[in-house]
Every structure is written in C-alpha cells, then in structure tokens.
Backbone as a printed PyTorch tensor [residue, N CA C, xyz], in Angstrom:
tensor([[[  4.1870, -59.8790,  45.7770],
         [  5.5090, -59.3260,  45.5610],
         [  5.4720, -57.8160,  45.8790]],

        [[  6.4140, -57.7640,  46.8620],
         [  6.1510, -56.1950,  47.2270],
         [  7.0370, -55.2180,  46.4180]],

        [[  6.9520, -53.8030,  46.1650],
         [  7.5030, -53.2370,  45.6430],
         [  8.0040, -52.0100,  46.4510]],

        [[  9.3750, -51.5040,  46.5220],
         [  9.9030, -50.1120,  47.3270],
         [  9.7940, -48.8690,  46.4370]],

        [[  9.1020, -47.8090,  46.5860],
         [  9.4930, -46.7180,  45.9150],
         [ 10.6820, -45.4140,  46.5900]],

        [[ 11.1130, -45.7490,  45.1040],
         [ 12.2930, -44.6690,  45.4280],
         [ 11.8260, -43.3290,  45.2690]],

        [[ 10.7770, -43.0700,  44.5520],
         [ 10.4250, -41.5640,  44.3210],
         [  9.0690, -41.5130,  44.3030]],

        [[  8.4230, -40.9070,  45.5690],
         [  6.7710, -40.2220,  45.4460],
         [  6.7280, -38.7980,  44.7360]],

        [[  6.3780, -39.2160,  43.4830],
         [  6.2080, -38.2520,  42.5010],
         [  4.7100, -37.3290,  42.8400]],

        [[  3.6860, -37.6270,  43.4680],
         [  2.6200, -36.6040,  44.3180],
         [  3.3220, -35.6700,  45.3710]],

        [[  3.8970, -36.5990,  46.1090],
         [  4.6650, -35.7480,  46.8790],
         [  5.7090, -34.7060,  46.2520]],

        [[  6.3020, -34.9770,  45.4550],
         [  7.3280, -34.1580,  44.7110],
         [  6.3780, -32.7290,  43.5580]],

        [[  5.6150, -33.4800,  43.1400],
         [  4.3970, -32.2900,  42.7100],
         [  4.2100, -31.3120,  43.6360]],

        [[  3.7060, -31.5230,  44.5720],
         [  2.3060, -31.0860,  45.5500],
         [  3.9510, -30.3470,  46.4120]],

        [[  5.1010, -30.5930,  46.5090],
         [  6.1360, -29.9680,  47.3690],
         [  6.1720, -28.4530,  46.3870]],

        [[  6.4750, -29.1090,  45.0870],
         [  6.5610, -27.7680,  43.7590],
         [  6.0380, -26.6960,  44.0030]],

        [[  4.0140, -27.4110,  43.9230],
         [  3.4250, -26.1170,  43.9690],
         [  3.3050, -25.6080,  45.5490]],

        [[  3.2500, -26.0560,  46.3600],
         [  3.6330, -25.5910,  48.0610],
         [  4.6970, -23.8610,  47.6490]],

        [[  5.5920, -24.6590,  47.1670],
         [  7.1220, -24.2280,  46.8460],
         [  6.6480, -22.6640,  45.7100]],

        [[  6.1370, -23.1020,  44.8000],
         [  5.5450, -21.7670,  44.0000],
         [  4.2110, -20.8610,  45.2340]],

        [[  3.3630, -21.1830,  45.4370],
         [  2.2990, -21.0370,  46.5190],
         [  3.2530, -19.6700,  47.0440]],

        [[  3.9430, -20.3410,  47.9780],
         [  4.5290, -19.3600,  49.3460],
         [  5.1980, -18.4910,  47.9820]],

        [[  5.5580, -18.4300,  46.7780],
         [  6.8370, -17.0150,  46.3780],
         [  5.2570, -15.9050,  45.7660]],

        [[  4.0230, -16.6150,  44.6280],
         [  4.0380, -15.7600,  44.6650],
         [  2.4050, -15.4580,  45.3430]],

        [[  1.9630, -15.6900,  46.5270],
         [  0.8040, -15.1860,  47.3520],
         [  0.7400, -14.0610,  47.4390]],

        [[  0.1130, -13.3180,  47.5030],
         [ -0.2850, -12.2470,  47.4430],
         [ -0.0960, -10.9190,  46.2670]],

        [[  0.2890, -11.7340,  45.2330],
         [  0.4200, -11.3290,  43.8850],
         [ -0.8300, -11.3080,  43.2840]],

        [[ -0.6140,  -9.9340,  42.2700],
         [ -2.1700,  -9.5850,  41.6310],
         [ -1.4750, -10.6500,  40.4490]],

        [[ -3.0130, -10.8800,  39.6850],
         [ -2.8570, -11.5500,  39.3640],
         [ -2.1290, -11.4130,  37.4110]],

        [[ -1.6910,  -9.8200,  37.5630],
         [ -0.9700,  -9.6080,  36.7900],
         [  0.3920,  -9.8470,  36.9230]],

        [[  0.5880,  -9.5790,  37.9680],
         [  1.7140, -10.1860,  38.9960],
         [  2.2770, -11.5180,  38.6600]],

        [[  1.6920, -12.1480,  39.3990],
         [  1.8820, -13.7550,  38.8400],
         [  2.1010, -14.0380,  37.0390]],

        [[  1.3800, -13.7910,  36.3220],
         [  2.0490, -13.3620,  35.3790],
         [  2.9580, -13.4140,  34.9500]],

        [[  3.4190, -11.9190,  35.4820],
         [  4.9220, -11.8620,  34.9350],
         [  6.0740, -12.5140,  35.7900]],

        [[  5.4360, -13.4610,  36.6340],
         [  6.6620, -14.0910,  37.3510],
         [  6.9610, -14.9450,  36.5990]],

        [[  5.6680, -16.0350,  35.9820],
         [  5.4620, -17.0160,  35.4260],
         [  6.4120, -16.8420,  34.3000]],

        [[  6.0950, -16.0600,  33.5540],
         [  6.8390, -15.7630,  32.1100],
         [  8.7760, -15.5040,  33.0150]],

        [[  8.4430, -14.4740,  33.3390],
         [  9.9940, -14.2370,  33.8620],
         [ 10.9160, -15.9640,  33.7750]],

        [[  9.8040, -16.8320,  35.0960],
         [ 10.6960, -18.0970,  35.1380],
         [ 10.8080, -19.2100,  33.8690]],

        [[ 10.1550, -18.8890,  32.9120],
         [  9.9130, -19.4790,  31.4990],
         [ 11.0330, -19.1550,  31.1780]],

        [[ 11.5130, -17.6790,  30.9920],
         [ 12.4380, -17.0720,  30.1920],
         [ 13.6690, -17.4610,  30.6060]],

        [[ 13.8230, -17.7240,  31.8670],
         [ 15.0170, -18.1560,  32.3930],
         [ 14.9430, -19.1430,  32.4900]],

        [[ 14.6260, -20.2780,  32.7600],
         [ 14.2530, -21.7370,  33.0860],
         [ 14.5440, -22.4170,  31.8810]],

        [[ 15.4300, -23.6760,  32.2950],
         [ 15.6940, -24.3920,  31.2900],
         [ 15.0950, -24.8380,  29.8560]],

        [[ 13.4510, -24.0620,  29.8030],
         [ 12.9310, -23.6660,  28.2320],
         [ 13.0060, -22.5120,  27.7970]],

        [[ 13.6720, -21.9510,  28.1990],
         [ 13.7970, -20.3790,  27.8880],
         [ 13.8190, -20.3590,  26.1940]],

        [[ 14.9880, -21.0010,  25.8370],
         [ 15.1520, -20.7820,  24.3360],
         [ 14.2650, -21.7020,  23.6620]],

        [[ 13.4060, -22.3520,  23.8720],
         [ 12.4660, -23.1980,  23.3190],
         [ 11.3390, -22.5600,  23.2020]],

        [[ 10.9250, -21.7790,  24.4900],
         [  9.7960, -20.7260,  24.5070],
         [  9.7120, -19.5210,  23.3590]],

        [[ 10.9250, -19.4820,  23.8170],
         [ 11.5010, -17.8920,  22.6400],
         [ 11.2430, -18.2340,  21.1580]],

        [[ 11.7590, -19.2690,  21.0060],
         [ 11.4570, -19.7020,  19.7760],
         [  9.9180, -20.3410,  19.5690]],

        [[  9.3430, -20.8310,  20.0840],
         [  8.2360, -20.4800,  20.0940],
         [  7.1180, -19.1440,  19.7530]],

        [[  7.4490, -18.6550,  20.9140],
         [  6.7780, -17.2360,  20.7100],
         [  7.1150, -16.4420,  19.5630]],

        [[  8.6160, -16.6780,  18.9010],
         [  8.5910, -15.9630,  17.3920],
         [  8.1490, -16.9530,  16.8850]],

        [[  7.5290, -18.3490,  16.6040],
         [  7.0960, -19.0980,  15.4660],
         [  5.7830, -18.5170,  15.6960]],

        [[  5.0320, -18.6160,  16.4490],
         [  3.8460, -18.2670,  16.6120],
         [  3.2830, -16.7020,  15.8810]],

        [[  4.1050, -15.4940,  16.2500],
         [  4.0570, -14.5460,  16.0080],
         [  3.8650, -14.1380,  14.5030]],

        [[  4.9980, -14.8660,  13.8460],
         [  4.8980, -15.0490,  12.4160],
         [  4.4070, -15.6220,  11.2010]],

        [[  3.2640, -16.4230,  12.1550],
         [  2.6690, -17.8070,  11.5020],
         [  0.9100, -16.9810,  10.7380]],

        [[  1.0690, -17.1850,   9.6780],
         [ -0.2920, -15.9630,   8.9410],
         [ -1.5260, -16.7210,   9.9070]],

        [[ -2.6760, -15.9330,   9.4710],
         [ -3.8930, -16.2670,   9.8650],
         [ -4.7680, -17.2830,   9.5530]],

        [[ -5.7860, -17.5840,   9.7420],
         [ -6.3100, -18.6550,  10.1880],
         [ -6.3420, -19.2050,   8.5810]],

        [[ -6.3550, -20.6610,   8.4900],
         [ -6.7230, -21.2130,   6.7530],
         [ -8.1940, -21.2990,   6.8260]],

        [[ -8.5890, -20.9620,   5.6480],
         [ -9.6890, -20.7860,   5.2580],
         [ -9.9830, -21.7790,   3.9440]],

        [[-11.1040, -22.5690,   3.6480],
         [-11.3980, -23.8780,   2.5220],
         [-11.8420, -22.5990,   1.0560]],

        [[-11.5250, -23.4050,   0.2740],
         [-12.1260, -23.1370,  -0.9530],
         [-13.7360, -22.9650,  -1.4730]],

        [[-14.0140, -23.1640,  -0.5370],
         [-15.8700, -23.1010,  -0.9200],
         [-16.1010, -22.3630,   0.6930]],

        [[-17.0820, -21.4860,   0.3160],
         [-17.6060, -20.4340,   1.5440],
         [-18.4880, -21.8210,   2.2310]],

        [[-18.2890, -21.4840,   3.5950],
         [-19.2390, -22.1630,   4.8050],
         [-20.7750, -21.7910,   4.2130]],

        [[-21.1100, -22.9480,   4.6410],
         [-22.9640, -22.6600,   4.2010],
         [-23.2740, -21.7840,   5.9580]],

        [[-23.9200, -20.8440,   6.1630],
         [-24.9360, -20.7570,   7.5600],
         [-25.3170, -21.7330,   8.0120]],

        [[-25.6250, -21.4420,   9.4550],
         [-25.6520, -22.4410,  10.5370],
         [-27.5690, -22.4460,  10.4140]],

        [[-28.2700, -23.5930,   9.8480],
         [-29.1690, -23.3510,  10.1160],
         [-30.0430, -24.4190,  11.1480]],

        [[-30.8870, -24.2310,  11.9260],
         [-31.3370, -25.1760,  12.9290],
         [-32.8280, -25.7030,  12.4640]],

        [[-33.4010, -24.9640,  11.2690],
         [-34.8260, -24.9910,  10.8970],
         [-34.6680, -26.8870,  10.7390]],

        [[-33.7950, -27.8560,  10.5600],
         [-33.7810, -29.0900,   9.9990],
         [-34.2920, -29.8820,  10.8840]],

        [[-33.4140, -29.7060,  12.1270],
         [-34.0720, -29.7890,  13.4570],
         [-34.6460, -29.5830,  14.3580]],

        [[-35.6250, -28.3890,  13.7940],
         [-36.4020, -28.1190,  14.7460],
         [-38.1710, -28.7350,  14.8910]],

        [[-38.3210, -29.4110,  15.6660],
         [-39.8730, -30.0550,  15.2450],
         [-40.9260, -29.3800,  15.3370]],

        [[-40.8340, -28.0780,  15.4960],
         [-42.2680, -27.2290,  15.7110],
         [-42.4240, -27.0300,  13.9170]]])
C-alpha cells in the first residue's frame, strides 16, 4: 500500500536553516546572538519567553537537603 506525502518535513527543516544560514553568516558570534534573541522577542514566543525570563530571574537559589552532603570519597574503591 503506497503512501503520498504531502509535506517533507527534512526538507522544510534543512530549507529553515539554509534560510537562517544566508541572514546571519558572517556574524560574530555575539552577533548571532543578538539576532537570535531579537527573533525570540518578536516571534510568535515572544511573550512566553518574556515571561519566562522573569520566572527564571526571580526563582531563589539552588534547594539545598536538611543533612550536609558527606565528601566525595574514592578510598572505598580504590584497590591499591
């Protein structure tokens, strides 16, 4: 049973990045960067990003357990 495709989704990838490739070549790579973000900001996640980047921003530091970490020791496994 044969099947027709309506959409080559490699091809539609691989056109994308072609498509990004040629805008930003020869961009440092700070450059690129801020294109990247630029098209985030505008691009249909813009406000998803944004909100993002303030959840993130505001979110405290790392959790830490109730009992201190023992040291990392290797003497258990070592056979000498």
């Amino acid at each position: 049973m044969a099947t027709t495709k309506d959409f080559d989704c490699i091809g539609f990838k691989r056109a994308a990045q072609e498509k990004i490739y040629e805008q930003i070549k020869g961009m440092t790579p700070a450059e690129e960067i801020a294109w990247f973000r630029q098209k985030v900001a505008h691009g249909p996640f813009g406000s998803w990003a944004e909100h993002m980047t303030s959840r993130t921003s505001a979110t405290p530091g790392p959790l830490h357990c109730s009992e201190p970490e023992e040291p990392y020791n290797d003497s258990k496994n070592d056979p000498s």
